[in-house]
Structure formats: C-alpha cells, structure tokens
C-alpha positions in Angstrom: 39.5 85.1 10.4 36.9 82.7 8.0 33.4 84.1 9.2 31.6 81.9 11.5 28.9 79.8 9.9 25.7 80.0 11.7 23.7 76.6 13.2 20.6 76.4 10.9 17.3 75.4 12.1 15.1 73.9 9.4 11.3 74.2 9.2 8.2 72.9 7.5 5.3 75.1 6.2 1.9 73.7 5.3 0.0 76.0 3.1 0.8 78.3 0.7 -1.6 80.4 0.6 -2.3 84.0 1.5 -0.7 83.9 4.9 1.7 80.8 4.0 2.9 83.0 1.1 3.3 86.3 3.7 5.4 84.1 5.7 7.6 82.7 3.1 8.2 86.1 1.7 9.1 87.1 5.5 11.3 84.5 5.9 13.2 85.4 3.4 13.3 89.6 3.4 14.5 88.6 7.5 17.0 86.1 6.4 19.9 88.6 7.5 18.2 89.5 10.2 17.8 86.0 11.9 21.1 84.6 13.0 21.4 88.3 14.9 18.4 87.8 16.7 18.3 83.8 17.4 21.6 83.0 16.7 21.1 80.2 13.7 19.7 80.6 10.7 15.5 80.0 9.7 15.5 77.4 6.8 11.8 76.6 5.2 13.0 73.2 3.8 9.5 72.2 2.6 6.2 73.9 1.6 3.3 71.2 1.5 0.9 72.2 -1.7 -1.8 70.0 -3.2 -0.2 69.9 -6.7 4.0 70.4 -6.1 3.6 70.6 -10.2 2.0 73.8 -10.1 4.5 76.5 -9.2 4.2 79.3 -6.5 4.6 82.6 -6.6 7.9 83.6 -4.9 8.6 79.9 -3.6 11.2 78.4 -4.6 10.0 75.1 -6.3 12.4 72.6 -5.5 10.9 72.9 -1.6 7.4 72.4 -2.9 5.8 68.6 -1.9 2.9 67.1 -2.0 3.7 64.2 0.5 3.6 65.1 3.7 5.7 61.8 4.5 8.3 63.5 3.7 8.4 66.2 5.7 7.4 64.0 8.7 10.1 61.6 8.5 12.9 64.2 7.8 14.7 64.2 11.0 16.2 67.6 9.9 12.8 69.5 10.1 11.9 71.0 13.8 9.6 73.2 13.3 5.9 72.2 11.5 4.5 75.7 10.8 0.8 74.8 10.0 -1.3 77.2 8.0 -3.1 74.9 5.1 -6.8 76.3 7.4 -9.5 73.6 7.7 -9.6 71.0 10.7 -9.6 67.2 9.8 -6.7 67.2 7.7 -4.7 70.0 9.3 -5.6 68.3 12.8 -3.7 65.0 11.6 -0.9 66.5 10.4 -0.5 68.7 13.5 -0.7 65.8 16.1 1.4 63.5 13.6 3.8 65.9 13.8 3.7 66.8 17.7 3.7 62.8 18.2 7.2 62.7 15.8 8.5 65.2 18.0 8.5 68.1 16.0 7.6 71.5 17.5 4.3 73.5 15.7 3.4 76.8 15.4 -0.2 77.6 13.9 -2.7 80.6 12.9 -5.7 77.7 12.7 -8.0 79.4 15.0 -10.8 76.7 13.6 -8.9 74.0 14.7 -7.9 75.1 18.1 -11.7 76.3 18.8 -12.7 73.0 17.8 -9.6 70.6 19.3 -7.4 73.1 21.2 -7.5 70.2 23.9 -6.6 67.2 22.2 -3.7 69.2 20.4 -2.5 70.8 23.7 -2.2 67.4 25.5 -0.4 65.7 22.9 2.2 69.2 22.7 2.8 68.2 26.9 2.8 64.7 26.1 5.7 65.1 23.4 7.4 68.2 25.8 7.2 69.9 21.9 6.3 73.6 21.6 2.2 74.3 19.9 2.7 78.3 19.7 -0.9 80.0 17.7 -0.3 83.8 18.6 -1.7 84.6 15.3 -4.9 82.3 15.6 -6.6 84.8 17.6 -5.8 88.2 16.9 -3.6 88.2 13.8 -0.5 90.6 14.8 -1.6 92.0 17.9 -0.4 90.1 20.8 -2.7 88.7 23.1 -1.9 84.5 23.4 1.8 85.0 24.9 1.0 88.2 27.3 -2.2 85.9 28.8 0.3 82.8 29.2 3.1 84.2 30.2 3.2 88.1 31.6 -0.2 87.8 33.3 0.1 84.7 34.9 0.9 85.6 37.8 -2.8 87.6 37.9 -6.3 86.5 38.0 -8.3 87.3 34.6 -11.5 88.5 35.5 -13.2 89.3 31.8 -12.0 89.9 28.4 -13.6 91.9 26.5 -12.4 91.8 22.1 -13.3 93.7 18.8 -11.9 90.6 17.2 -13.0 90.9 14.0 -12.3 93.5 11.5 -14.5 93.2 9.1 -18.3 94.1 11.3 -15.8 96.1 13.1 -15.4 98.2 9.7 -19.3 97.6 8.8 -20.4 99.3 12.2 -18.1 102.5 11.7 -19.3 102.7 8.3 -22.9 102.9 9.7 -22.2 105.1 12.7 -19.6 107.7 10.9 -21.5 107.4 7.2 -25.2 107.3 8.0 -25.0 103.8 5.9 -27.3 100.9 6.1 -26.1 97.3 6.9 -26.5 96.2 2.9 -24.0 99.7 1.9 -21.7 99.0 4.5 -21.2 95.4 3.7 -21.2 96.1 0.0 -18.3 98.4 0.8 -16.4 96.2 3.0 -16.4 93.8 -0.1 -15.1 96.0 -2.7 -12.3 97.2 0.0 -11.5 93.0 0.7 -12.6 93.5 4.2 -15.2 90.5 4.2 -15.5 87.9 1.7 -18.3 87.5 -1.0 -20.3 85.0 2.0 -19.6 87.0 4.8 -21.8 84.8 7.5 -18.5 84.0 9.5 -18.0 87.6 10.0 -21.5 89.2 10.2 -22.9 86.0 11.9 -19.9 86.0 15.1 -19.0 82.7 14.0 -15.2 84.1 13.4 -15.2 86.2 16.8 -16.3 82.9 18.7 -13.9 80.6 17.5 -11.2 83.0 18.7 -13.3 83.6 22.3 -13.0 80.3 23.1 -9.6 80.0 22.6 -8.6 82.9 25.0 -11.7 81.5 27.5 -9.5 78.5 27.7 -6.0 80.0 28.6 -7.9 82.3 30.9 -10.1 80.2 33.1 -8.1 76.7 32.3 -10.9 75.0 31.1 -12.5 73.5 28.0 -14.3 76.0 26.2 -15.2 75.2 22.3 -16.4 77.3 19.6 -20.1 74.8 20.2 -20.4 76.1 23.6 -19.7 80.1 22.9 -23.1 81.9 22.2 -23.6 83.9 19.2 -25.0 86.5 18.0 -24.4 88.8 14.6 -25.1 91.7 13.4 -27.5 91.5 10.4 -30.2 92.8 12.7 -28.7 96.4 13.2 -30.6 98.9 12.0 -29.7 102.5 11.3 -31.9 103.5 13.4 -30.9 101.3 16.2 -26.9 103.7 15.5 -28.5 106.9 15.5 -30.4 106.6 19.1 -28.0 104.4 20.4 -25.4 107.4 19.8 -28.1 109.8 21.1 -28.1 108.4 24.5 -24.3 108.3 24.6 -23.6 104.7 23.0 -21.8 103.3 20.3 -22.7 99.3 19.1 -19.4 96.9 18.8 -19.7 93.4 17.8 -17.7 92.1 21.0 -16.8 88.7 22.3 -16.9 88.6 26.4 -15.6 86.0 28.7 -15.9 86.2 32.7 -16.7 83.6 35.8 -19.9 84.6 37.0 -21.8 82.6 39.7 -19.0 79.8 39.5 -19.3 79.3 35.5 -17.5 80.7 32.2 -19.7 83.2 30.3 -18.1 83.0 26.6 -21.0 85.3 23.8 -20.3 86.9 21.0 -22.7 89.4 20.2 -23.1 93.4 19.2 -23.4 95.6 22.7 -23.9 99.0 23.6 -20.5 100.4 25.2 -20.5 104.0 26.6 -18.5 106.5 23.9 -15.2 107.1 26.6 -15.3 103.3 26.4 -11.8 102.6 25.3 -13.3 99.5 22.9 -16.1 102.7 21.4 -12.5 104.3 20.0 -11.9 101.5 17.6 -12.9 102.1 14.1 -12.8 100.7 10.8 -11.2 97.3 10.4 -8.7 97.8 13.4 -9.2 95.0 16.8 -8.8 95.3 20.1 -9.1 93.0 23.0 -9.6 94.5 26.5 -8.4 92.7 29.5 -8.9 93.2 33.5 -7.0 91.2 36.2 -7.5 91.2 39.8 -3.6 92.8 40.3 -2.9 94.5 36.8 -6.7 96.0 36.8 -6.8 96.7 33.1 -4.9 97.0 29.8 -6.0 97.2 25.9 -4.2 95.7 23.1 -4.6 97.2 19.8 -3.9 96.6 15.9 -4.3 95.0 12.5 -6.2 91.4 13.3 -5.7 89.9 10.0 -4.3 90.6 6.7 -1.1 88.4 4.6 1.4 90.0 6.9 0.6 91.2 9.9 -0.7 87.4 10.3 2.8 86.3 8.9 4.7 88.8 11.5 2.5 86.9 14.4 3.7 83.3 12.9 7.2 84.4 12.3 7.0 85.8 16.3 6.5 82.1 17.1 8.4 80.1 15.0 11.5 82.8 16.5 10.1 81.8 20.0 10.7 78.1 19.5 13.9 78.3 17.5 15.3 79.8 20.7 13.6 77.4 23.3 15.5 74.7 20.7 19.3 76.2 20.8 18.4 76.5 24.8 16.9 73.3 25.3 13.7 74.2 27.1 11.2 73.3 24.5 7.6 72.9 26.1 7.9 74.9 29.1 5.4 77.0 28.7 2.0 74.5 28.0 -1.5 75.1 28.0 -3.4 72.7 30.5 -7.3 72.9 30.8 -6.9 71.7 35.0 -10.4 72.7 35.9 -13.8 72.0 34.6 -15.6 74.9 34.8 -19.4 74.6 33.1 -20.3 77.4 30.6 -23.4 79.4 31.6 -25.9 79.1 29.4 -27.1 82.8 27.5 -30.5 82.4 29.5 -28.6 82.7 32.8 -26.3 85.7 31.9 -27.0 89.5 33.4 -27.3 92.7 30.8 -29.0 95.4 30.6 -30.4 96.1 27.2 -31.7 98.4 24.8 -35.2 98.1 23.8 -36.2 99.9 20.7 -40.0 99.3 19.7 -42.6 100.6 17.5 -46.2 101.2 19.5 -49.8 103.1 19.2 -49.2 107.0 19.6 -51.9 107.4 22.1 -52.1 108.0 26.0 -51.5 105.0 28.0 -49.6 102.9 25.7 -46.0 103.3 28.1 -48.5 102.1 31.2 -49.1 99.0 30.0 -45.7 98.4 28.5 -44.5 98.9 31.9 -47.0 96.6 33.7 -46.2 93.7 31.5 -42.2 94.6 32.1 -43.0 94.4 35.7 -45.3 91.3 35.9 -41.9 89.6 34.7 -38.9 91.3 36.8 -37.9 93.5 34.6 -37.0 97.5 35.2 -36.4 100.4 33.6 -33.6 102.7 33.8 -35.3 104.6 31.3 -37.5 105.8 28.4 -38.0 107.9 25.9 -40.2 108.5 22.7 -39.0 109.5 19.4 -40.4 110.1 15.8 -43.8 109.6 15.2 -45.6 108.7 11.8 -49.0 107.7 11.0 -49.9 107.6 14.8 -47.0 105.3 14.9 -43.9 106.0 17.8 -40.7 104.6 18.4 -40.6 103.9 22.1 -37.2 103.3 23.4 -36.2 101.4 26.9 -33.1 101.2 28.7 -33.5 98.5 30.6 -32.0 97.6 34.3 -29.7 94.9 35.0 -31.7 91.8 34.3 -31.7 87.5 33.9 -32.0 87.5 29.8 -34.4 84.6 30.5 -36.4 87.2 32.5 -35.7 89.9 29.1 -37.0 87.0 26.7 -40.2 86.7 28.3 -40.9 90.0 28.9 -40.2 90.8 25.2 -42.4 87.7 24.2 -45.2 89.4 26.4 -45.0 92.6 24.8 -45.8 91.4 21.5 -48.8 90.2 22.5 -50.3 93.5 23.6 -52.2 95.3 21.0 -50.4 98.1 21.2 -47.3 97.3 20.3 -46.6 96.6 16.4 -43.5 95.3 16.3 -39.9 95.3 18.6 -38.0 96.0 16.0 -34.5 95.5 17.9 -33.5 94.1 21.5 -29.6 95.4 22.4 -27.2 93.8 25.5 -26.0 97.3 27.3 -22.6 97.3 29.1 
C-alpha cells in the first residue's frame, strides 16, 4: 500500500532571532515527530526578517520575507507565530493577523502586559486561537494549567521567582558571600543578564509577566503601569547574612491576591522563611507558586528563559492549535477580563518588614525608636543588635503586620531622631 500522505498545516514565524531561530531549529529536528502526535504535518512557510537579503543561520532562505503582505494574504498560512519582541509593530501585525483570521501564538510578554486586552478581544471577536505559554514563564507551564486545569478553582495568590537572572544574583550573594556589583558581574559573563540589566534588577521583566497571570486570575485588566515595583540594587550583604540569621532567605518575587475587594499585583525582593518552597530555588531556575480555594497549593518549576526551553513553550502552542484546527474548535478556550476589579495601590498593602538600621551605641537609643514606631501604629515582633563599630550598632526590627503607608511614615520619622544615622535597608517579610 502507497504510504498515506499527511494533511500539512502551514505557519508563519516573525522573528528570527534567538528564540525565532530555537523554534525553527525545533521545527525541524520534530518534523518526524509531528504527524504522530497531531496528525498533519508543521510547515514554517515564511520567516519575516528586516533584510530577506541577509541569510539566516539554519533557515532556509527561500522562506525568508521582508513583506509581511505576504504572509497576511496567503490564505494557506494558519498559524502567525509572533516572536520579532517590541510592541507597536508586533501589536499590528498580531491583530492584522487575528482580524484575517489566522490563529497566533506569542512569547511577547511586553506586548500582552501592555495590550493583552485589546489583543484578547479581537482573538474572541475572530473565534481564532492567541496561545503565549512562553510569555510568562518560558518552558514551565503556568498560562494553560491557570486557564484550563484550575478553572474550575478560585486563585487566591500567586506567588513567582520569574526571573532568572536576580534569581541567580541573590544565590550568588547568599551561597558565595558576594556583593550585588560581583554577582551581577558574574551573571554577565555566564549570559544570565544583559550588559543593561535594569529590566531584570529593576522588576521591570517580573512585572510585565505579573500582570499577565493577575489578569487570567482575577479576570480583570491588570497592565504592567499598574504593577508596583521594586528591584534589587538596594540589597546589601549585610541585609543576606542577618536575613539568613533569623531564618530568611530574600527572593525577588512577583505576588498577586484580592485583598479588601482589589488586586494586589508588586514585584519586589521579600523575606520567605528557608522551608519556604520558593527559598529552595537557586541560581537562574523559576518558580511560580499558586493556591486555590479547592486545590490549596501547587509549585511549578524550571528553566524561564533561554533559545529553547522558550522554543519548546512556543512549539507546545502552535501543537495546541494545529489540533483545535484538524478538530474544528479553534477559540474555545479565550481570555475575557469580565470584571473590573481596581488595583490597590502599594500604600494600602499589609507586610511585615525587616528593618535594618544603623543607630548611637548608647543606652536608650531602642526606647525612643520604639516610641516613634508606636506614635505611628507600628509594632514589633522583634529586635535585636548586632555588630558595633566606632560607637556605631546595627539595630535590626522585625516588624508586625502593618499598612506600608503606616511603615513609610514611621521610617520617615526615624530619620529625624538624632540617634539614628542612617536606615540603611527596609525589607517586606512574608
């Protein structure tokens, strides 16, 4: 008997890049693999470069265009696989494509922080498939477990190590004894964070994936504008060595919860108890910790970024809708922001913290430290002092459970006492 030929599905990519590379290369080493799985065959048909002159690596140039009309009138293409990065331009071809009736998988986390709901509405408006598993967490999945296996469970707080590269510069500083500058230097020579790191080390990258799992949580319109953030520049060795003596180890983490009726969405470094299961997580490794009303609470672990384990994510997707196409049931599972839900502002948010100052080594110093904390509703769980120079002590606070409008004005108070010199860091405790 002849061999039966296979239904092909033909696809798009934008971007050729690191990760647009990965995925061609995928594509290819899974070609076999494909029709066994799916049932058709994966064909890229066209790659979208700048310059289609200049040749690419591993990619076959007769595929290579630089006109993106004609990839969206080719009635043969399905599938738009967008991962050129940026917003404006990638944000027109996206909805150009979803309005054309093509399906769209992305990794643009930048884009769906920014426009996740005008992109969304026009996938339901064109019943087309917008899959982005890899926009958050690279190849650990996280998007299609929170839209699809726990929907049937109230999310009550997500808690993410989402990105690698201050989760490497943190280790470094706890397990090393390194300072911020070594660590990051480090990180650089390994390719762990880029020669400007600010979208790392500043939360700007963690936020931008926060708001989009604040959104398929909660159903609302959270932005990367309305996440708070908060890097970690300011952490000091010392702040990692008494932090760990008291039992703690300092993440950069992105939280999400309802409190009080709105959506708390920060990004910023915390203190998390060592049999934490997010205080495990070393190196350059994510996590993102979830608890439901039903399912209590789960961890999902692994690789966040990186030319392939990002490509495995896309390729996940692109497999997803290449089987909701031979089934007919494109856009049947859509993300729809029903609820408007405000975003509590940082002032209004509950922590404790960790208070590490430098104060006057003499009797009554902690009395009058404690007044002022009083005078503005703020307690303490506990104190202790630690080295003293020069008639000069480190005075350490762990504060109770308090309104960080109440923790601002407290700290604002203490620098106007005399005896304190300087509080040299101010830490959100979980």
């Amino acid at each position: 008997m002849p061999e039966k030929k296979n239904e092909v599905i033909h696809a798009a990519l934008l971007g050729a890049g690191t990760v647009g590379g990965g995925l061609y290369r995928l594509v290819k080493k899974m070609k076999k693999e494909i029709p066994h799985r799916i049932g058709c065959e994966l064909d890229i048909k066209k790659v979208l470069v700048r310059d289609a002159s200049k040749p690419r690596k591993g990619i076959d140039e007769s595929v290579l265009t630089d006109n993106w009309d004609e990839i969206l009138n080719d009635k043969d293409i399905q599938i738009v696989i967008e991962l050129m990065g940026g917003t404006s331009l990638a944000k027109a071809h996206i909805i150009d494509a979803l309005n054309a009736g093509k399906h769209v998988v992305t990794a643009n986390k930048d884009l769906l922080a920014q426009h996740g709901e005008e992109i969304f509405a026009a996938a339901r408006e064109n019943n087309c498939d917008i899959q982005f598993e890899a926009a958050v967490a690279g190849a650990i999945p996280i998007i299609r477990p929170l839209m699809q296996n726990m929907a049937g469970d109230n999310i009550t707080e997500i808690m993410g190590i989402v990105n690698g590269t201050t989760n490497y510069i943190l280790t470094m500083m706890t397990e090393e004894k390194m300072s911020y500058s070594e660590a990051l230097k480090i990180a650089q020579e390994k390719g762990y964070a880029e020669s400007d790191p600010a979208s790392d080390v500043e939360g700007l990258d963690a936020a931008r994936k926060l708001a989009i799992m604040a959104q398929l949580i909660y159903h609302t319109n959270v932005t990367f504008e309305d996440v708070y953030k908060e890097g970690i520049t300011a952490i000091m060795p010392d702040d990692i060595r008494y932090t760990g003596e008291l039992g703690y180890v300092i993440k950069l983490v992105g939280i999400t919860k309802l409190t009080e009726g709105k959506v708390e969405a920060r990004v910023h470094p915390i203190m998390l108890k060592k049999d934490h299961p997010l205080a495990s997580v070393r190196k350059s490794f994510n996590a993102i910790f979830v608890k439901g009303e039903a399912m209590d609470e789960a961890m999902f672990m692994g690789r966040g970024a990186g030319s392939m384990p990002t490509a495995s994510a896309v390729l996940g997707d692109v497999l997803d809708v290449m089987r909701n196409i031979r089934m007919g049931c494109c856009g049947r599972v859509q993300v729809e922001n029903y609820r408007d839900i405000p975003v509590k502002p940082i002032d209004e948010t509950k922590n404790n913290y960790f208070i590490r100052m430098k104060v006057e080594d003499r009797p009554g110093v902690l009395a009058e430290i404690a007044n002022v904390l009083g005078d503005n509703k703020v307690g303490i769980a506990n104190v202790s002092q630690k080295d003293t120079r020069d008639g000069v002590a480190d005075l350490l606070f762990i504060i109770e459970e308090v309104k960080e409008s109440h923790m601002v004005e407290a700290c604002c108070a203490m620098r106007g006492l005399d005896c304190v010199y300087s509080i040299a860091n101010v830490i959100r405790v979980y």
